[in-house]
C-alpha positions as CSV (number, residue, x, y, z in Angstrom):
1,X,-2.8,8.2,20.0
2,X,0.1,8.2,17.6
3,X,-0.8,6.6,13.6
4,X,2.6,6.2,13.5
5,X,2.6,3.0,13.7
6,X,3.2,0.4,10.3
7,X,3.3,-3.2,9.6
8,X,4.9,-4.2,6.3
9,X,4.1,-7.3,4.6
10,X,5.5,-8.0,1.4
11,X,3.9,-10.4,-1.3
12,X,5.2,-12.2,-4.8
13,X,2.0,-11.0,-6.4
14,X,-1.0,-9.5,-6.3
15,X,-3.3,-12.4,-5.4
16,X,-1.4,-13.2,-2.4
17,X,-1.8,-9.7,-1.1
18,X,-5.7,-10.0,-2.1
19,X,-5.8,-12.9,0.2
20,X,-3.9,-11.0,3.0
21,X,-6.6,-8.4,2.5
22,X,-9.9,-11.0,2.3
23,X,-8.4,-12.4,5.8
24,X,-8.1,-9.5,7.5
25,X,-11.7,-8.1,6.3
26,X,-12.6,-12.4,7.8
27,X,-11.1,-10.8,11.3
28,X,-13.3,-7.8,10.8
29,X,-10.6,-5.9,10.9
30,X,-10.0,-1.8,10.4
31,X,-9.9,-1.8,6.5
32,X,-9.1,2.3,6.7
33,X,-5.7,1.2,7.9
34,X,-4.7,-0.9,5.2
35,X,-2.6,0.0,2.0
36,X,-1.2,-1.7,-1.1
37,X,1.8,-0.6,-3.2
38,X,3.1,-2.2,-6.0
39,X,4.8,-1.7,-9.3
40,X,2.2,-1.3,-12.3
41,X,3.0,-3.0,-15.3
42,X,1.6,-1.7,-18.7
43,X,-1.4,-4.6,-18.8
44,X,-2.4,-3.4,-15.2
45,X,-3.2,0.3,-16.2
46,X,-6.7,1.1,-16.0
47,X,-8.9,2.1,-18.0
48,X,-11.0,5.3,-17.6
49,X,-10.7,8.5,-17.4
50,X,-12.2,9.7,-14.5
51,X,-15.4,7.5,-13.6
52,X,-18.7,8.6,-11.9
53,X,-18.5,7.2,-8.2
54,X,-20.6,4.3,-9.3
55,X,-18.5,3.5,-12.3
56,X,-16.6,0.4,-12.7
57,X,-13.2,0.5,-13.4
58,X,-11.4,-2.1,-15.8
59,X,-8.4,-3.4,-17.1
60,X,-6.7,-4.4,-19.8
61,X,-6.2,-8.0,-18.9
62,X,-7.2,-11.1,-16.7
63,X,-3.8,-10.8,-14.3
64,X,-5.2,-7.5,-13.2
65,X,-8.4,-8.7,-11.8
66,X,-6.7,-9.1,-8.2
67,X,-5.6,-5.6,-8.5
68,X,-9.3,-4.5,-9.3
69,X,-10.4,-6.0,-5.6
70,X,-7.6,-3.8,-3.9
71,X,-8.4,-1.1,-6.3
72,X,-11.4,-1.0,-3.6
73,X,-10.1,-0.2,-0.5
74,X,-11.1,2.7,1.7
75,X,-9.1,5.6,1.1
76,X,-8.7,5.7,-2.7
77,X,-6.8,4.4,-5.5
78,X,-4.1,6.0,-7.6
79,X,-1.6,5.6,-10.4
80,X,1.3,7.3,-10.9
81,X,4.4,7.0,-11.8
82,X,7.9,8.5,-10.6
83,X,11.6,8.8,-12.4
84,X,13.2,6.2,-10.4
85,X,10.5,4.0,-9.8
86,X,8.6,3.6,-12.7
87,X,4.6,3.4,-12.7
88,X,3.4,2.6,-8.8
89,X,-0.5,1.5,-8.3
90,X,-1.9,2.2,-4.8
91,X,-4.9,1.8,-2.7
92,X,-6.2,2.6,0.4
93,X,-5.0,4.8,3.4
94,X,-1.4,5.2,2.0
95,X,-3.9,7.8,-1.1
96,X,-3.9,10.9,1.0
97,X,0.0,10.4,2.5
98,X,0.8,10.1,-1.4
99,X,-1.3,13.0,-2.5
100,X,-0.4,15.7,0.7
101,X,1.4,19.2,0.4
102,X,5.2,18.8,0.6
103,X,4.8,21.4,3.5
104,X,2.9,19.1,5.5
105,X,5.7,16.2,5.2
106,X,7.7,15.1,8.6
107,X,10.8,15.2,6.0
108,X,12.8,17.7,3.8
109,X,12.5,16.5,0.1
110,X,15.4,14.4,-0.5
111,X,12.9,11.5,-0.6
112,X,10.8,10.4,-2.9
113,X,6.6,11.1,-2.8
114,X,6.5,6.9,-1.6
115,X,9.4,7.0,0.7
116,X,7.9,10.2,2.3
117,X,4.5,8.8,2.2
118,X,6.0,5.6,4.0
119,X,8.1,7.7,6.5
120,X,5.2,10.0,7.6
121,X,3.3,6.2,8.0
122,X,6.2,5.4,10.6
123,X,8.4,3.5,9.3
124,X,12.2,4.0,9.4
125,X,14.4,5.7,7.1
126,X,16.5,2.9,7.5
127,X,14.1,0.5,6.1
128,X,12.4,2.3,3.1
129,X,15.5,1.7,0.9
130,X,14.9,-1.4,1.0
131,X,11.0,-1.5,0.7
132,X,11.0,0.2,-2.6
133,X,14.0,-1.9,-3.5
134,X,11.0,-4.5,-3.1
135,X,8.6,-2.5,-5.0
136,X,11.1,-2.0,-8.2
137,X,11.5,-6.1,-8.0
138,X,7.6,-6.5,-8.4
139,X,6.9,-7.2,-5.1
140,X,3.5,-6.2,-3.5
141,X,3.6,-4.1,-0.2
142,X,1.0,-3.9,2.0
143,X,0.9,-1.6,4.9
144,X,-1.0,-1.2,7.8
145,X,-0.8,2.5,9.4
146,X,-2.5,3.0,12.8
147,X,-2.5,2.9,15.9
148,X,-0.1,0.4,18.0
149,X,-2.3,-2.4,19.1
150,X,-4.0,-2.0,15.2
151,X,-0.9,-2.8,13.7
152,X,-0.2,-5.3,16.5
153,X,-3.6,-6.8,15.8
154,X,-2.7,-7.3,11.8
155,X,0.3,-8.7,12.7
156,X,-1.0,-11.7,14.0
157,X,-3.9,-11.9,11.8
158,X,-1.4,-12.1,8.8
159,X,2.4,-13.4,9.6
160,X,3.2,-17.2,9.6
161,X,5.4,-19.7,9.0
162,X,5.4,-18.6,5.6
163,X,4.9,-14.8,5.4
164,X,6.9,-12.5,7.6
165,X,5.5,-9.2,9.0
166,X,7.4,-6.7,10.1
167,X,5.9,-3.9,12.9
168,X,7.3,-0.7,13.2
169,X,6.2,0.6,16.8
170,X,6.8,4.6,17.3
């Protein structure tokens, strides 16, 4: 069965993607798909160095308590920040894509770490251009990456009249 399978949502902020990700956890759905990506502003960087597994993490200010909810997600969390994009925040399954060998990339390395990461999650080359274009504008990504009827299934749960998701289908 092939994980290479996405759906993209993209949000203004971080407290519509929180909602995106309370309504799928409503649908009891696969949380160890999900992933957020979005551009960390100085008052969103946390706080520690590197905490105890029971530690809390914090942040600097009240706009960043959204991000501390997603900072939960299974899979991880991580900061980091890259020469073209600035400081990136992520959570969840999207962690270990980020953090792989380069020798274990689909890709050669004319990418980025995130475009990679997003590539090897199945999602075009045509479209990542345009997804971190998204990212660098302060938009919130959130990704599901699993298998077809997965991504099918989040798809449902999550596009409207209001808030388009697209599916990438391998």
């Amino acid at each position: 069965m092939s994980k290479k399978n996405a759906c993209v949502l993209l949000y203004p902020d971080y407290q519509d993607a929180r909602q995106a990700v309370e309504k799928l956890q409503a649908h009891s759905f696969n949380m160890n798909t999900v992933s957020i990506i979005g551009r960390a502003k100085a008052e969103l960087q946390p706080l520690f160095d590197e905490p105890a597994d029971d530690e809390e993490i914090y942040f600097q200010n009240i706009t960043a308590q959204s991000w501390k909810h997603l900072w939960k997600l299974p899979g991880g969390a991580l900061f980091f920040t890259l020469a073209d994009s600035g400081s990136l925040i992520t959570a969840g399954s999207i962690v270990s894509l980020l953090t792989q060998e380069k020798e274990d990339m689909d890709i050669n390395n004319h990418f980025t770490v995130l475009a990679t990461a997003l590539f090897n999650m199945g999602v075009p080359g045509k479209n990542i251009k345009q997804y971190e274009e998204a990212i660098k504008a302060e938009k919130i990504m959130l990704t599901i990456n699993g298998t077809r009827s997965e991504v099918e299934q989040a798809c449902h749960i999550l596009h409207n009249e209001t808030q388009q998701a697209t599916v990438h289908i391998a």
